[in-house]
C-alpha positions as CSV (number, residue, x, y, z in Angstrom):
1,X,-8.0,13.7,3.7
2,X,-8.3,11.8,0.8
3,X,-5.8,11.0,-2.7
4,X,-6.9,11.8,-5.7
5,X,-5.2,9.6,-9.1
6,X,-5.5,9.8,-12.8
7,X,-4.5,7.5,-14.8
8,X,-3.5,7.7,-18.9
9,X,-7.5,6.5,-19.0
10,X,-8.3,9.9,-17.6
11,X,-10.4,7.8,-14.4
12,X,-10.3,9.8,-11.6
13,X,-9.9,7.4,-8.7
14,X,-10.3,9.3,-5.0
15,X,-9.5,7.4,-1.5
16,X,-10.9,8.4,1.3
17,X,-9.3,8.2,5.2
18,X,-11.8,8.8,8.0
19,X,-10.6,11.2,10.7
20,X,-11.9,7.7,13.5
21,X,-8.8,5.8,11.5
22,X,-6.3,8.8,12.1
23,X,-3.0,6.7,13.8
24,X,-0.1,8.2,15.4
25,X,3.3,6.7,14.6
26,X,6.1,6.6,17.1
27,X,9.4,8.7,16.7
28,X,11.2,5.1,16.5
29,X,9.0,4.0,13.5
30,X,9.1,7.2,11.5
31,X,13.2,7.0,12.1
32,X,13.0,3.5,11.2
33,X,11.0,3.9,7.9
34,X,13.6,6.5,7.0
35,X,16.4,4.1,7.1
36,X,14.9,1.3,5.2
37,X,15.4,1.1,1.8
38,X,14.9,-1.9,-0.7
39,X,11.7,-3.1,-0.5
40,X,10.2,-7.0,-2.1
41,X,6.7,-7.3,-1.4
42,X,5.5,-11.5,-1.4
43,X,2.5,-12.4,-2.5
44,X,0.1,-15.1,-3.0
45,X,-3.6,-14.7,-3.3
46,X,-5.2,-17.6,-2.9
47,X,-4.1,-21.3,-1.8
48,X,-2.5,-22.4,-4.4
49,X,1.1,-21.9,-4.6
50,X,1.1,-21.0,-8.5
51,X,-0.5,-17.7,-7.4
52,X,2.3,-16.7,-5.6
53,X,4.1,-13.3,-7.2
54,X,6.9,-10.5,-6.2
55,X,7.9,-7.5,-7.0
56,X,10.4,-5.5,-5.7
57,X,10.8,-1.4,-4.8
58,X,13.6,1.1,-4.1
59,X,11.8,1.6,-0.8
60,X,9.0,1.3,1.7
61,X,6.9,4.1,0.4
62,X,7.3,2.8,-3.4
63,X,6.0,-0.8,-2.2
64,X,3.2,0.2,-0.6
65,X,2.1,2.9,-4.0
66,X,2.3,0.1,-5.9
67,X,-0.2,-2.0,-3.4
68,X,-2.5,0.6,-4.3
69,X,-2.0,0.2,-7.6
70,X,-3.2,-3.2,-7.7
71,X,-6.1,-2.2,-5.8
72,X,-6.8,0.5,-7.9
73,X,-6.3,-1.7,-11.1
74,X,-8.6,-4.2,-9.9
75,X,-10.9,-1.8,-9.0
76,X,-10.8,-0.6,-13.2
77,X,-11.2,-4.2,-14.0
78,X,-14.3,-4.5,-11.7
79,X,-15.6,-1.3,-12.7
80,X,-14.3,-1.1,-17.2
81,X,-17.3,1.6,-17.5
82,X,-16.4,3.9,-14.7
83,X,-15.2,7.3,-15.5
84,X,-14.6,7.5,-11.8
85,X,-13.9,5.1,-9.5
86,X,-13.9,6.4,-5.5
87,X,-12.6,4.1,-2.1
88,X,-12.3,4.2,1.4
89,X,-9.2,3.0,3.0
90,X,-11.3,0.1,4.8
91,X,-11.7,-1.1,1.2
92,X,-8.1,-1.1,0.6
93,X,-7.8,-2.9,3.9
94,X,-9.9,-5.4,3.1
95,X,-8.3,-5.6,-0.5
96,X,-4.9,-6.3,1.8
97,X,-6.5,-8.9,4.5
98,X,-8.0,-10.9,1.0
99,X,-4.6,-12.3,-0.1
100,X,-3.7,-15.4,1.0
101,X,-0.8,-14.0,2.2
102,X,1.0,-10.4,1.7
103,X,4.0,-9.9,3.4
104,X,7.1,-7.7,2.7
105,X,11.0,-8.1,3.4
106,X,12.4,-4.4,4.0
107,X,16.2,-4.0,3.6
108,X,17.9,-2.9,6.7
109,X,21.3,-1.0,5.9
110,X,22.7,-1.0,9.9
111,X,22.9,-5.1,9.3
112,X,22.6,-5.5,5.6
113,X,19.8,-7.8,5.9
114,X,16.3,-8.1,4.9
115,X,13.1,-7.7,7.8
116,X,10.0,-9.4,7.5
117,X,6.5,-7.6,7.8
118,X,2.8,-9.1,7.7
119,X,-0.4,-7.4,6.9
120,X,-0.5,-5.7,10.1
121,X,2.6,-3.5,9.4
122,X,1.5,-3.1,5.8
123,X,-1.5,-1.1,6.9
124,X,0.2,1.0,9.3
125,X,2.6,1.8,5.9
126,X,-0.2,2.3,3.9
127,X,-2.4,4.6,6.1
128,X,1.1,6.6,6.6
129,X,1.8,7.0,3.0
130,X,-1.4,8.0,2.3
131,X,-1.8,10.8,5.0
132,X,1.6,12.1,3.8
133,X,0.3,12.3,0.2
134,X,-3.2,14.1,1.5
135,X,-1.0,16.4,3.7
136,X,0.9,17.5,0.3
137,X,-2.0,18.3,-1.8
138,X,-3.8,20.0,1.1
């Protein structure tokens, strides 16, 4: 399967996920990722502390869009001529593993509090969110 975006540059951007890198997610996580909501994702891309950013998202599947996005926007930066730009998810991975640290703090309505994730987790959300989007364009 693989995600196709457009952007208002008209830059066709396609990511690619492997049939080896197909996961399957337990009943409990799916349930879980249902429930959460409010979604800040921390990061900080290199040692120093003044690269450290936020942002926040209504939920889980927002959050991890918009770590695509930044992928995909560095990927245009990288690439200013390309009329199309295409990735694996290993790529995307690898975008993920570069930051100094990436972690996210997912709102948990049974105990109104916040849950920590590392990069670990992250992929698992990504690689979800992107085989839900593949399965609706098929």
């Amino acid at each position: 399967p693989s995600r196709d975006f457009r952007d208002a540059h008209s830059i066709a951007i396609r990511c690619s996920i492997p049939a080896s890198s197909q996961r399957r997610f337990s009943r409990e996580a799916r349930i879980q990722s249902r429930t959460m909501s409010h979604t800040i994702l921390l990061m900080q891309a290199t040692q120093k502390i003044e690269s450290r950013s936020y942002a926040d998202y209504e939920s889980v599947i927002e959050c991890m869009e918009g770590i695509c996005k930044l992928f995909e926007e560095q990927l245009k930066r990288l690439n200013p001529t390309s009329k199309q730009i295409t990735y694996d998810i290993s790529q995307l991975f690898e975008f993920v593993d570069g930051f100094c640290d990436l972690s996210v703090l997912v709102f948990q309505k049974p105990t109104q509090t916040y849950a920590p994730y590392g990069k670990p987790w992250v992929k698992d959300r990504i690689y979800a969110t992107l085989r839900r989007q593949a399965g609706q364009t098929e």
